[in-house]
C-alpha positions as CSV (number, residue, x, y, z in Angstrom):
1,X,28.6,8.7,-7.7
2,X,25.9,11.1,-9.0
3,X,23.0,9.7,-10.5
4,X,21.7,13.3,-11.4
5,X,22.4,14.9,-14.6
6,X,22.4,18.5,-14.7
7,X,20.4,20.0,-18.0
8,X,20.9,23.3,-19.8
9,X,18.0,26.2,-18.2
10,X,14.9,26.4,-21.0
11,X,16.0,23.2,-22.7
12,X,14.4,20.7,-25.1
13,X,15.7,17.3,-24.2
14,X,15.7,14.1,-27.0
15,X,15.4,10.7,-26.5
16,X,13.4,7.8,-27.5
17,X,11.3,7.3,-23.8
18,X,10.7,9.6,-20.5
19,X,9.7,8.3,-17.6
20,X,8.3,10.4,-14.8
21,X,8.7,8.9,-11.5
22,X,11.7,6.9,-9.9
23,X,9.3,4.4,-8.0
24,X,10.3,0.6,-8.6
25,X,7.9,0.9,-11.6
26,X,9.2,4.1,-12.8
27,X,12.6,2.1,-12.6
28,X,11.6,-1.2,-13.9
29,X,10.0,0.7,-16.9
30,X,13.2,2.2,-18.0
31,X,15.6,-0.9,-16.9
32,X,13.7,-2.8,-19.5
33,X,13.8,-0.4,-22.4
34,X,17.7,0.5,-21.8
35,X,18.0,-3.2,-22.5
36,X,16.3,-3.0,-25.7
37,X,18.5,-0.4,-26.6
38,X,16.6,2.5,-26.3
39,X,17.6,5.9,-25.1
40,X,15.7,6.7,-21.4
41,X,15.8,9.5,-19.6
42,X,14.0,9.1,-16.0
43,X,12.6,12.9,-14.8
44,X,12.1,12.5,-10.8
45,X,10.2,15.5,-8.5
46,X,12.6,14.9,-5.4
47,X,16.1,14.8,-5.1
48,X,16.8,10.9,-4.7
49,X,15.0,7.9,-6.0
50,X,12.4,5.6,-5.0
51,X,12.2,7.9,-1.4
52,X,8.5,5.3,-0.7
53,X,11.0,2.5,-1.8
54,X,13.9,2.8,0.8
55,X,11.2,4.0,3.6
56,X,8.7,1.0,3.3
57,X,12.1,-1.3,4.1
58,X,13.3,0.3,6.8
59,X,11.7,-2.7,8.6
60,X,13.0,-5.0,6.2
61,X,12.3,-4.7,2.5
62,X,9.3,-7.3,1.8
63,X,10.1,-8.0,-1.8
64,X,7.3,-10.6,-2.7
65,X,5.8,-13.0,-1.1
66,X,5.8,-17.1,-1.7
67,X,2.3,-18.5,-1.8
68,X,0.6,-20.3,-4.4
69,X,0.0,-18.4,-7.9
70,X,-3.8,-19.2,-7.9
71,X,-3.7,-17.1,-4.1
72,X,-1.1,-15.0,-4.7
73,X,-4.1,-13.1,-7.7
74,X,-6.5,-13.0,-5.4
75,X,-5.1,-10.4,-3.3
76,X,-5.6,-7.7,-6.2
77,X,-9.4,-8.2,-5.3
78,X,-11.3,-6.9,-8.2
79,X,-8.9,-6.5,-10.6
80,X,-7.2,-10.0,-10.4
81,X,-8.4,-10.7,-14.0
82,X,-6.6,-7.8,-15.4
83,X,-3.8,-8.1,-13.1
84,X,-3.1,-12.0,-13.8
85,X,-1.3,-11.5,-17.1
86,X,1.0,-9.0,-16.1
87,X,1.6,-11.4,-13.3
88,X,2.2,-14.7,-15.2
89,X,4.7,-12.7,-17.5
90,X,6.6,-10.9,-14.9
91,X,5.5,-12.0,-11.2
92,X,7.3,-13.0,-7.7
93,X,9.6,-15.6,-9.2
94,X,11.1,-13.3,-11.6
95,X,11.5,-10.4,-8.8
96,X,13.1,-13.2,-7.1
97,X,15.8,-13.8,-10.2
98,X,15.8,-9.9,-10.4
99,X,17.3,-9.4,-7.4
100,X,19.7,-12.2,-7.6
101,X,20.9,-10.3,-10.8
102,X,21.9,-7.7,-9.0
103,X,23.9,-9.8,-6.1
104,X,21.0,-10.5,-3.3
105,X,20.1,-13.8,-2.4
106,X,16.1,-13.7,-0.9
107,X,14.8,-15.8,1.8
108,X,11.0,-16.7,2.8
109,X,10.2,-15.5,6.3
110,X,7.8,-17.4,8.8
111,X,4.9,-15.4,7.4
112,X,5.7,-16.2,3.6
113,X,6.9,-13.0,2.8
114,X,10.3,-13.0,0.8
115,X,13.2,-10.8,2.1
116,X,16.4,-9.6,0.4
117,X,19.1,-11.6,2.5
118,X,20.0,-8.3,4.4
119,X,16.7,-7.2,4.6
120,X,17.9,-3.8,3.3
121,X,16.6,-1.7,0.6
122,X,19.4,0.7,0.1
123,X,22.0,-1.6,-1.0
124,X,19.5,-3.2,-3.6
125,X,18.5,0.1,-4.7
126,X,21.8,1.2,-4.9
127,X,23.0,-1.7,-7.2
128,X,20.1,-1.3,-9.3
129,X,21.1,2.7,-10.1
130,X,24.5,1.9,-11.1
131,X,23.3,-1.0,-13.1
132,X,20.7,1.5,-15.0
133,X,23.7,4.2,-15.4
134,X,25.9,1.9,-17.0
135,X,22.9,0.7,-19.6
136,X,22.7,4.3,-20.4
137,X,20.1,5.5,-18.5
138,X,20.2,9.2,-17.7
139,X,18.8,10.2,-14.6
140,X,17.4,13.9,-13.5
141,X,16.2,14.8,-10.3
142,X,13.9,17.9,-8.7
143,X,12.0,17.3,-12.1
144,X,8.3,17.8,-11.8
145,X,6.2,17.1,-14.9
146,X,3.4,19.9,-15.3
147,X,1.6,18.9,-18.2
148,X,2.2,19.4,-21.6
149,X,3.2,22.8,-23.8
150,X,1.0,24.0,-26.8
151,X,3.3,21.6,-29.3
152,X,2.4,18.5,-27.1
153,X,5.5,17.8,-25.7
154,X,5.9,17.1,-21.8
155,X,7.3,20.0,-19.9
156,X,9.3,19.8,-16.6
157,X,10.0,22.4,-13.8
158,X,13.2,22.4,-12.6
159,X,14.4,24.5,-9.3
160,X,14.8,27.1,-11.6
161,X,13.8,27.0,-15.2
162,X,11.7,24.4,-17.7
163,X,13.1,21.7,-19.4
164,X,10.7,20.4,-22.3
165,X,11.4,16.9,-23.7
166,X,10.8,15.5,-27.2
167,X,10.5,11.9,-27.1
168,X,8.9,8.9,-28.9
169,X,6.8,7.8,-25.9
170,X,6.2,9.2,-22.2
171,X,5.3,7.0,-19.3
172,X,4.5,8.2,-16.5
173,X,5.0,6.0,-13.1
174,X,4.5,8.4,-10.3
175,X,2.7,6.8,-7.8
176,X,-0.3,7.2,-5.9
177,X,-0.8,9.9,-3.7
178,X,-0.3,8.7,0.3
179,X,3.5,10.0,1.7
180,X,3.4,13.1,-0.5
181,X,6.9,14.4,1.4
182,X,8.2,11.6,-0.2
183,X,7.1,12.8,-3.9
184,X,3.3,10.6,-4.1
185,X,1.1,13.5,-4.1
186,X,-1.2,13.0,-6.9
187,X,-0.7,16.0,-8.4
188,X,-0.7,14.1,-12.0
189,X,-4.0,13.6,-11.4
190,X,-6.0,16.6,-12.7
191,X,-2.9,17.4,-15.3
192,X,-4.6,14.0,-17.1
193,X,-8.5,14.7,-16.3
194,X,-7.6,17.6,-18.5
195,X,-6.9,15.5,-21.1
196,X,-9.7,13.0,-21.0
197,X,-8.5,10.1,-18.8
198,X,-11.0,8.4,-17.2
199,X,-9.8,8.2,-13.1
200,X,-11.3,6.8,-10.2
201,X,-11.0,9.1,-7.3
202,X,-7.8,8.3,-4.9
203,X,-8.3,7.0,-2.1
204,X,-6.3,5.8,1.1
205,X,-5.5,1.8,1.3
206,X,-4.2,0.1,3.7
207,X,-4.4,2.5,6.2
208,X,-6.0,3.1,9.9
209,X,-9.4,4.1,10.6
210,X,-11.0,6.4,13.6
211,X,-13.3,3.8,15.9
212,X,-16.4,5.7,17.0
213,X,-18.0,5.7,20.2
214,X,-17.5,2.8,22.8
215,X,-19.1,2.8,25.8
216,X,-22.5,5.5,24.7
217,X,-19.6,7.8,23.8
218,X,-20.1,10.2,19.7
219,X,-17.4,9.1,19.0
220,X,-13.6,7.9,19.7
221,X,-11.7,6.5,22.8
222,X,-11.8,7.5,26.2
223,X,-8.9,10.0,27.3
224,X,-7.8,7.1,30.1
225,X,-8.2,4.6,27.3
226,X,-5.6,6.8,24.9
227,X,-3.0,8.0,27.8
228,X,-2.7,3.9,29.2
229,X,-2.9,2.0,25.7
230,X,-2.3,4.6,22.9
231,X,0.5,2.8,20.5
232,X,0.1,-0.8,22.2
233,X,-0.8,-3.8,20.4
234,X,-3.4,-6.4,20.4
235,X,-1.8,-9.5,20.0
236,X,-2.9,-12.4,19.1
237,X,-6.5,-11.3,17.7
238,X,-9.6,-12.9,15.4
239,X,-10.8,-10.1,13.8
240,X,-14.2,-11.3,11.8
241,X,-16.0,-8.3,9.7
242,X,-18.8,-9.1,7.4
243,X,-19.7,-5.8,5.1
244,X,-23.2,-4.8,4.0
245,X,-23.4,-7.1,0.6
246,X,-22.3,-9.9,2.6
247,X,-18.7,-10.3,1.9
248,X,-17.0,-12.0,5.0
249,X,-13.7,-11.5,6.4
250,X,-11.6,-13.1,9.2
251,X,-7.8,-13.4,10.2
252,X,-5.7,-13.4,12.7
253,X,-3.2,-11.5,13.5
254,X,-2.2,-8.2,15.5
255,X,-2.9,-4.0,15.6
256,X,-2.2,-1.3,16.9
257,X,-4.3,1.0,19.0
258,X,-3.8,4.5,18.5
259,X,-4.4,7.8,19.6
260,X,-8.1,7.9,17.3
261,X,-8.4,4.6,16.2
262,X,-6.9,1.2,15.1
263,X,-4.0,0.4,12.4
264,X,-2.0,-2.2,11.7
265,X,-0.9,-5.5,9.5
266,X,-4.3,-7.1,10.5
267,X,-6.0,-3.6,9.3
268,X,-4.8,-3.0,6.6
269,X,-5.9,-6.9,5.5
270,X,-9.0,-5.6,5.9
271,X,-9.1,-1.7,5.0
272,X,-10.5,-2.3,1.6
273,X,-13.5,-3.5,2.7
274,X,-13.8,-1.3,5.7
275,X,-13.2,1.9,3.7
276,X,-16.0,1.1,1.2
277,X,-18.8,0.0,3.7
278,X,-18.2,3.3,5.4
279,X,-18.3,4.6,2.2
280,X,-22.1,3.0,1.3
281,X,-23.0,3.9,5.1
282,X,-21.2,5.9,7.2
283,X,-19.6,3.4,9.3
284,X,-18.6,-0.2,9.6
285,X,-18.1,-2.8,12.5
286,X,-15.8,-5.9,13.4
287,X,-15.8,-7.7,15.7
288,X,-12.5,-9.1,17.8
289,X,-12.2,-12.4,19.2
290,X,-9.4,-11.4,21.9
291,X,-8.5,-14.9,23.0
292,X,-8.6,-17.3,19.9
293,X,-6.8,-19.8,21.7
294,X,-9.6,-20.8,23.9
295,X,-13.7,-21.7,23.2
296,X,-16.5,-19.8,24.3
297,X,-17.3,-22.7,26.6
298,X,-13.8,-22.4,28.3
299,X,-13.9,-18.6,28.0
300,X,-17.5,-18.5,30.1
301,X,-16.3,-21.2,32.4
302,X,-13.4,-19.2,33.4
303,X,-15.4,-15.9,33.7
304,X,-18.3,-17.8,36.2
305,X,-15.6,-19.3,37.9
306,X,-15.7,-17.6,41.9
307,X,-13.7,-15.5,42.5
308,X,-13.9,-14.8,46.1
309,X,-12.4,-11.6,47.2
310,X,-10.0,-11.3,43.9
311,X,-11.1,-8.0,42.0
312,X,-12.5,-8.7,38.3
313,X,-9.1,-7.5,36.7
314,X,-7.3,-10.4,38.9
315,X,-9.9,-12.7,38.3
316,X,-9.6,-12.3,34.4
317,X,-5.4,-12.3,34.4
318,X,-5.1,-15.4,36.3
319,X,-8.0,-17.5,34.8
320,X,-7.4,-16.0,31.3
321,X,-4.6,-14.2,31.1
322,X,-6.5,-11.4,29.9
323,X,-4.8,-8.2,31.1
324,X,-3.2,-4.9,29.8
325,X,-4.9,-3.5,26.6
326,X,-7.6,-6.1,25.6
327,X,-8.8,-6.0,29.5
328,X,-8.8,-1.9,28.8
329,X,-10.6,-2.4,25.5
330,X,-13.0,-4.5,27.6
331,X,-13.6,-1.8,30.2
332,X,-14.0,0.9,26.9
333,X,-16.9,-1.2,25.2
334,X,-18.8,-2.4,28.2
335,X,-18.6,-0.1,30.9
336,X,-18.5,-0.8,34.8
337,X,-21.8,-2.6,34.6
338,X,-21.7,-4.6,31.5
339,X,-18.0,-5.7,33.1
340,X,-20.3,-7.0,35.9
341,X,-22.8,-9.4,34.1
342,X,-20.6,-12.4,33.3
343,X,-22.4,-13.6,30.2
344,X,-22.3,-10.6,28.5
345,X,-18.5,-10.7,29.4
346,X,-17.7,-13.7,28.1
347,X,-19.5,-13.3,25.2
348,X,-17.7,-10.3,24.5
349,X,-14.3,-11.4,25.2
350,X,-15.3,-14.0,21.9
351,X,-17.0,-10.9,20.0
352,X,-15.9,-7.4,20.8
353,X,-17.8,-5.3,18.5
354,X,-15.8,-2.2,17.3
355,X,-17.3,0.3,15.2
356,X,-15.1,2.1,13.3
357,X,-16.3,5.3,11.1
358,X,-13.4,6.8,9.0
359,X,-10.1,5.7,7.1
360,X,-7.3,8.1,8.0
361,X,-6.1,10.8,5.5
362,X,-4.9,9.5,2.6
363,X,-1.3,11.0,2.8
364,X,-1.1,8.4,6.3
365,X,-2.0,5.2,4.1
366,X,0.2,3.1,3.0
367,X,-0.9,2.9,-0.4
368,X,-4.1,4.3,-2.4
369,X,-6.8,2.5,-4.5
370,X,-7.6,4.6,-7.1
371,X,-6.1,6.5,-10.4
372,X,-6.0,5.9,-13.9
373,X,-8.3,3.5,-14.9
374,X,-7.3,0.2,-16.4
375,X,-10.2,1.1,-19.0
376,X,-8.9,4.0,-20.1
377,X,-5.9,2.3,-21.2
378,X,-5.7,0.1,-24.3
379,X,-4.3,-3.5,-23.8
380,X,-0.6,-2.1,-23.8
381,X,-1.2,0.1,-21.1
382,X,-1.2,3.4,-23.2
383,X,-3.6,5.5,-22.9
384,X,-6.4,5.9,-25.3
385,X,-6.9,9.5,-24.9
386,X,-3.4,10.3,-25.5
387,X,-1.5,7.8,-28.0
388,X,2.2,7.5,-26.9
389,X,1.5,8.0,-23.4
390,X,1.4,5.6,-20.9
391,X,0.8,4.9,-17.3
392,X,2.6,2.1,-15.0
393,X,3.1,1.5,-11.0
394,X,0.6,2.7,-8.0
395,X,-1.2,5.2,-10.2
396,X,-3.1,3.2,-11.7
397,X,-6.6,2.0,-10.5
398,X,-5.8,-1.4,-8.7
399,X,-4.8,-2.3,-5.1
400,X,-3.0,-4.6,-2.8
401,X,-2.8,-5.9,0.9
402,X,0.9,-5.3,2.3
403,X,3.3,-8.8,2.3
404,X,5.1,-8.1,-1.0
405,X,1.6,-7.6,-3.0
406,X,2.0,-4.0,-3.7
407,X,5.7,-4.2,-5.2
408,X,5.3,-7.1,-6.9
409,X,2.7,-5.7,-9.4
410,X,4.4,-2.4,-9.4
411,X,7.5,-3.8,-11.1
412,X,5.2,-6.2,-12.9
413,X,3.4,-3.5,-14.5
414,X,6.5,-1.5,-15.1
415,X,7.9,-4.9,-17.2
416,X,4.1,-4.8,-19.0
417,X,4.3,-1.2,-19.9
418,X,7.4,-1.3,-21.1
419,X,6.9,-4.5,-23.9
420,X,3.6,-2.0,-24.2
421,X,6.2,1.0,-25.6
422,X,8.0,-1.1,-27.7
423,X,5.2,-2.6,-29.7
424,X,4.2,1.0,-29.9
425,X,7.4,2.0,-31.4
426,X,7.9,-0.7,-33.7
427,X,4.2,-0.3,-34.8
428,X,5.5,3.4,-35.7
């Protein structure tokens, strides 16, 4: 079936809400008021919905995740306070039931993490559309919002004409701005600067980062470090970082090298905190504990241990089983002679500092930090500069690790903004 539907070229459209954006807030949003009994028409830039949505679970579509409530707010760092309500009214347990509503059972993974039974997004998503339609929710795709007219009321570019649309309230939900092919480009951003919003700038979260030099090099890996270990993993790792102001990190877990630098679940844990040290000082360094299964004291025992007419790489596979990319990473970081003096190569293998000196563009991330500010909303999510609009989903100025975080307060803000419009409405 279609979920498009066609409008009339140079058309005002009525109804009670638009929504701008077909994200899981975007959807959640209008779900919510169609169930109120509302009429909701949902304006989206590309031709399909929730494109970020059905790409994130090509790996399998992490949902939520299960831990503790008191944990689970943590992980929206500095805006847990802000965050918890949203979260105690609408959080993983009811994204749990949600998705049961619509026919898919969800199961907790080794990690925590909670998975749709299938571990596929399209068939959820699909479920959900039809569900929407048959609320009454009319759907219109290659709709991009560009502001408002002279009158106030939101205007939309079609492939080939404007469509304005008079409605009661306007929410927009149209995510951040990393995977703009698949419609997050930001480009909301200035249209509400213009207006007053307050934003923070957007920036890239979880997301890779360029290492600098290793080994007296400016900056980089080697060329024989990229063509034998460019897209391999490090697996199992400690990776410890402490910032400037003293915040501490450690976890382990596993990354990626690539061909400039380092992503990766175990990265992306830690991005936040490595993008804004490099942001205070140009740079930022961990440090990798490459076998966390053993103690320094076993580590250095092994290392001193003769070797006779073995060569070091031998040596360090057969004593530690330390081979392949964390014996290359070794080679990168010390060198032929720092290789050569055992302390220091024991102590390393415990410690490898890496310095690394610049997230990746933000279109690469996974998600941004950044947008609308949670200030510049009032306690409904509308914001104060412009009454009867309001803002849900990635664009506003909160963030998340990956492991269910980032969806789960997506459609939980989608659920707040959308009691948010109809206290508006009633108040009107």
């Amino acid at each position: 079936m279609s979920f498009s539907e066609p409008l009339v070229a140079d058309s005002e459209v009525v109804c009670d809400v638009a929504v701008v954006g077909a994200g899981p807030a975007g959807l959640m949003v209008a779900e919510q008021l169609a169930q109120a009994g509302l009429s909701v028409r949902v304006f989206e830039a590309k031709a399909s919905a929730a494109r970020k949505f059905l790409m994130a679970g090509k790996g399998g579509l992490n949902l939520t995740h299960s831990e503790e409530f008191a944990s689970f707010v943590t992980r929206y760092g500095s805006r847990t306070e802000e965050l918890t309500p949203w979260l105690q009214h609408w959080g993983a347990e009811e994204l749990k039931a949600w998705a049961a509503s619509l026919g898919f059972d969800t199961f907790v993974g080794t990690s925590g993490r909670v998975f749709p039974a299938d571990m596929k997004a399209a068939p959820l998503l699909r479920a959900w559309l039809v569900r929407m339609k048959a609320q009454g929710v009319k759907f219109h795709m290659r709709h991009r919002w560009l502001g408002w007219d002279a009158d106030g009321k939101p205007v939309l570019q079609t492939e080939n004409a404007k469509v304005k649309v008079s409605c009661k309230a306007f929410v927009l939900a149209a995510g951040g701005a990393s995977w703009a092919r698949l419609g997050s480009d930001g480009a909301w951003a200035p249209l509400l600067e213009g207006q007053g919003v307050d934003l923070a700038p957007l920036q890239a979260a979880n997301c890779g980062f360029d290492v600098g030099g290793a080994g007296g090099r400016a900056a980089g890996w080697s060329d024989l470090f990229v063509q034998r270990f460019a897209g391999q993993p490090f697996k199992p790792v400690v990776l410890r970082f402490t910032d400037d102001q003293g915040a501490r990190f450690a976890r382990q877990g596993e990354f990626v090298a690539t061909q400039t630098g380092v992503e990766g679940s175990l990265i992306y844990a830690v991005s936040s905190m490595l993008r804004d040290c490099i942001a205070r000082q140009g740079h930022a360094t961990l440090e990798l504990d490459l076998l966390p299964q053993f103690s320094a004291e076993r580590v250095l025992k092994e290392v001193m241990h003769p070797r006779g007419s073995r060569s070091l790489s031998s040596h360090l596979k057969g004593r530690l089983g330390l081979d392949g990319i964390k014996a290359g990473l070794l080679y990168e970081v010390l060198g032929k002679d720092g290789m050569a003096d055992s302390l220091r190569l024991a102590a390393t293998i415990k410690a490898v500092p890496l310095t690394v000196n610049a997230p990746r563009p933000i279109d690469e991330a996974i998600s941004t930090a950044g947008g609308v500010r949670l200030e510049a909303l009032d306690e409904h999510g509308m914001c104060s500069a412009l009454p009867g609009v309001f803002c849900a989903g990635e664009m506003l100025d909160w963030e998340a690790p990956t492991g269910g975080y980032l969806l789960t307060a997506c459609m939980s803000s989608g659920v707040h903004i959308a009691c948010g419009v109809m206290k508006y409405l009633q108040g009107k």
